[in-house]
MIBATOR-330116 format. One record per residue (C-alpha): residue number from 1; residue in three letters; x, y, z. Coordinates in Angstrom, 3 decimals, padded with zeros to 6 digits, always signed. Each point is the difference from the previous one (the first is absolute). Layout:
<sites>
{i->NUM | aa->ala | u->X | v->Y | w->Z}
...
</sites>
This chain:
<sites>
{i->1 | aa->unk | u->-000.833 | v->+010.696 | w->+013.998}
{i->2 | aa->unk | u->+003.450 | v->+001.897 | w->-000.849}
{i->3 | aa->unk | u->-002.450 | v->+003.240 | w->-001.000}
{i->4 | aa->unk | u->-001.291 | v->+000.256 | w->+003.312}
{i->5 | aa->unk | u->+002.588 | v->-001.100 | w->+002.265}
{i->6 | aa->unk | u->+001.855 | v->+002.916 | w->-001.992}
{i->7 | aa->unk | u->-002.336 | v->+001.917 | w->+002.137}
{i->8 | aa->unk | u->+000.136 | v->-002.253 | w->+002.765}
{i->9 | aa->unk | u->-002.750 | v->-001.907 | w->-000.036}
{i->10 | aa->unk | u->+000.341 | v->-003.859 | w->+000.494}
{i->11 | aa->unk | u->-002.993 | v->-002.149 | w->-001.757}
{i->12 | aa->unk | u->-000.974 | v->-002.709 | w->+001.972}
{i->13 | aa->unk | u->-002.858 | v->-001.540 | w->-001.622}
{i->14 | aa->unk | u->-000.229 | v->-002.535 | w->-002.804}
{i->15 | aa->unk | u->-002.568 | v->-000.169 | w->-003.027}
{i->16 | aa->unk | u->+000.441 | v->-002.620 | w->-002.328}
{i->17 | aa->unk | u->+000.188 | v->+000.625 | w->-004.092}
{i->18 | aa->unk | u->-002.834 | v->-001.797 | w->-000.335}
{i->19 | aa->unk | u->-001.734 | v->+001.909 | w->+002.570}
{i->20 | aa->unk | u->+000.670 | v->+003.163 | w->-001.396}
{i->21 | aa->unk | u->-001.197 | v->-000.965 | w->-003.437}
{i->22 | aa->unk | u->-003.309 | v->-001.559 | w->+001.556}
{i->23 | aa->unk | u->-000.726 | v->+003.198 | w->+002.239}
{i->24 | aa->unk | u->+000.577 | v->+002.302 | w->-002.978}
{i->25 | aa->unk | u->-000.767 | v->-001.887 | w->-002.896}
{i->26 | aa->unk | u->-002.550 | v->-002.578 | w->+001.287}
{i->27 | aa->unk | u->+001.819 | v->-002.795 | w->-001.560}
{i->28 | aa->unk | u->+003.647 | v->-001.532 | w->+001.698}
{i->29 | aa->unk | u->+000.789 | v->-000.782 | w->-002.936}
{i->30 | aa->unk | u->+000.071 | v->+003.306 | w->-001.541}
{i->31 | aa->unk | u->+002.717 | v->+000.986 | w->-002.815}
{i->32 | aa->unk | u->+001.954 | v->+002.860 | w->+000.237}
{i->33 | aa->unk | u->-002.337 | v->+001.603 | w->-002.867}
{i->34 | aa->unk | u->-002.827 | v->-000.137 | w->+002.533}
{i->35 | aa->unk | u->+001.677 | v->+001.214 | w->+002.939}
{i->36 | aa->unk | u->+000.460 | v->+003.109 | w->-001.622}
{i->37 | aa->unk | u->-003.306 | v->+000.215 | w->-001.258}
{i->38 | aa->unk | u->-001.475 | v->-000.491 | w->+003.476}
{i->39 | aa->unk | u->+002.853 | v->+002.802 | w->+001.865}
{i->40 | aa->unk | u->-000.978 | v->+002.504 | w->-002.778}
{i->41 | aa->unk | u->-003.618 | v->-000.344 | w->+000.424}
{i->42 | aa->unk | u->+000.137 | v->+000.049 | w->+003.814}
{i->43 | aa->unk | u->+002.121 | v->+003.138 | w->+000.108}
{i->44 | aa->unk | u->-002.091 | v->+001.839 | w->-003.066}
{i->45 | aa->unk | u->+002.539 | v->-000.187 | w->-002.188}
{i->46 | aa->unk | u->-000.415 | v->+000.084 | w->-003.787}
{i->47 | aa->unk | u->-000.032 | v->-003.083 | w->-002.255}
{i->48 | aa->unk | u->+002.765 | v->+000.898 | w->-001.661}
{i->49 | aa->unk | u->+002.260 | v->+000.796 | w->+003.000}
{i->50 | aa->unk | u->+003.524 | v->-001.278 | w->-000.654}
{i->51 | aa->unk | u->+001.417 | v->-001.564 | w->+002.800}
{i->52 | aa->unk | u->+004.021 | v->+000.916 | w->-000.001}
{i->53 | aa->unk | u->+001.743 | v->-002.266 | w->-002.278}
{i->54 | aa->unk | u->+002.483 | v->-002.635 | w->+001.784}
{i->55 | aa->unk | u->-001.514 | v->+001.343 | w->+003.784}
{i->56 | aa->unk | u->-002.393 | v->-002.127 | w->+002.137}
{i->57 | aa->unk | u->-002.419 | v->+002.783 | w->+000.396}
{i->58 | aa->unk | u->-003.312 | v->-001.928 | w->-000.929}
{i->59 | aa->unk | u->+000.671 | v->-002.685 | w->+002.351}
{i->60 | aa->unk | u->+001.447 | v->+002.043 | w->+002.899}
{i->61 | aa->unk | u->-003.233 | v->+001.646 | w->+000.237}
{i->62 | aa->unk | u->-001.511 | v->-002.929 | w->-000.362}
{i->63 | aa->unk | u->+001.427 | v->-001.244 | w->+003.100}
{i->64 | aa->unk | u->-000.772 | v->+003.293 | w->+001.763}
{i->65 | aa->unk | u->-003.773 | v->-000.054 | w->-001.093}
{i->66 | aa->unk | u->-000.363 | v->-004.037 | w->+001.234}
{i->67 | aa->unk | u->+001.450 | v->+001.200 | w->+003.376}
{i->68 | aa->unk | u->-002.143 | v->+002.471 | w->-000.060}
{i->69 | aa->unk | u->-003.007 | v->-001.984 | w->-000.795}
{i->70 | aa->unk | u->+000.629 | v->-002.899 | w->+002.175}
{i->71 | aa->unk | u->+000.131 | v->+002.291 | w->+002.749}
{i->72 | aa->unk | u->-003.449 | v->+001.435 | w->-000.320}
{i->73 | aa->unk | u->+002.148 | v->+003.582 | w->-000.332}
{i->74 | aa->unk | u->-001.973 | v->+001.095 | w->-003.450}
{i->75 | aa->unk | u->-003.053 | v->-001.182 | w->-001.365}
{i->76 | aa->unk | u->+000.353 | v->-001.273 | w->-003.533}
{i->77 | aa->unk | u->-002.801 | v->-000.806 | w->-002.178}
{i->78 | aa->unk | u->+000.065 | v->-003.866 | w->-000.794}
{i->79 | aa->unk | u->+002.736 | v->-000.647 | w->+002.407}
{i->80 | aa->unk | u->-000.156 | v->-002.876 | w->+002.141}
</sites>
């Protein structure tokens, strides 16, 4: 929210956590671990991509990708 309204943009809609980890991991229940797993292999990135150390970055795509999803605005393998 504070990225974008940087550039003013205002987000509006709501996604749960357990949303986002059952759009991009299958299971709302998901661990951290498997977010990442899932975000990596969505955006082709390798196994043994390092998410920045301390930063969000796994699950803030996460929550991008779920939006994404739920709104039938990609088409992702496996997806609900």
């Amino acid at each position: 929210d504070q990225g974008l309204a940087r550039y003013g943009y205002t987000v509006t809609d709501e996604i749960s956590p357990t949303a986002v980890k059952r759009l991009v991991t299958g299971n709302g229940k998901a661990e951290k671990v498997e977010v990442a797993a899932s975000v990596r292999k969505m955006l082709g990135l390798p196994e043994d991509y390092e998410f920045a150390a301390g930063y969000d970055d796994s699950d803030a795509c996460a929550v991008v990708l779920a939006y994404l999803i739920a709104n039938k605005l990609i088409d992702v393998e496996g997806a609900e």
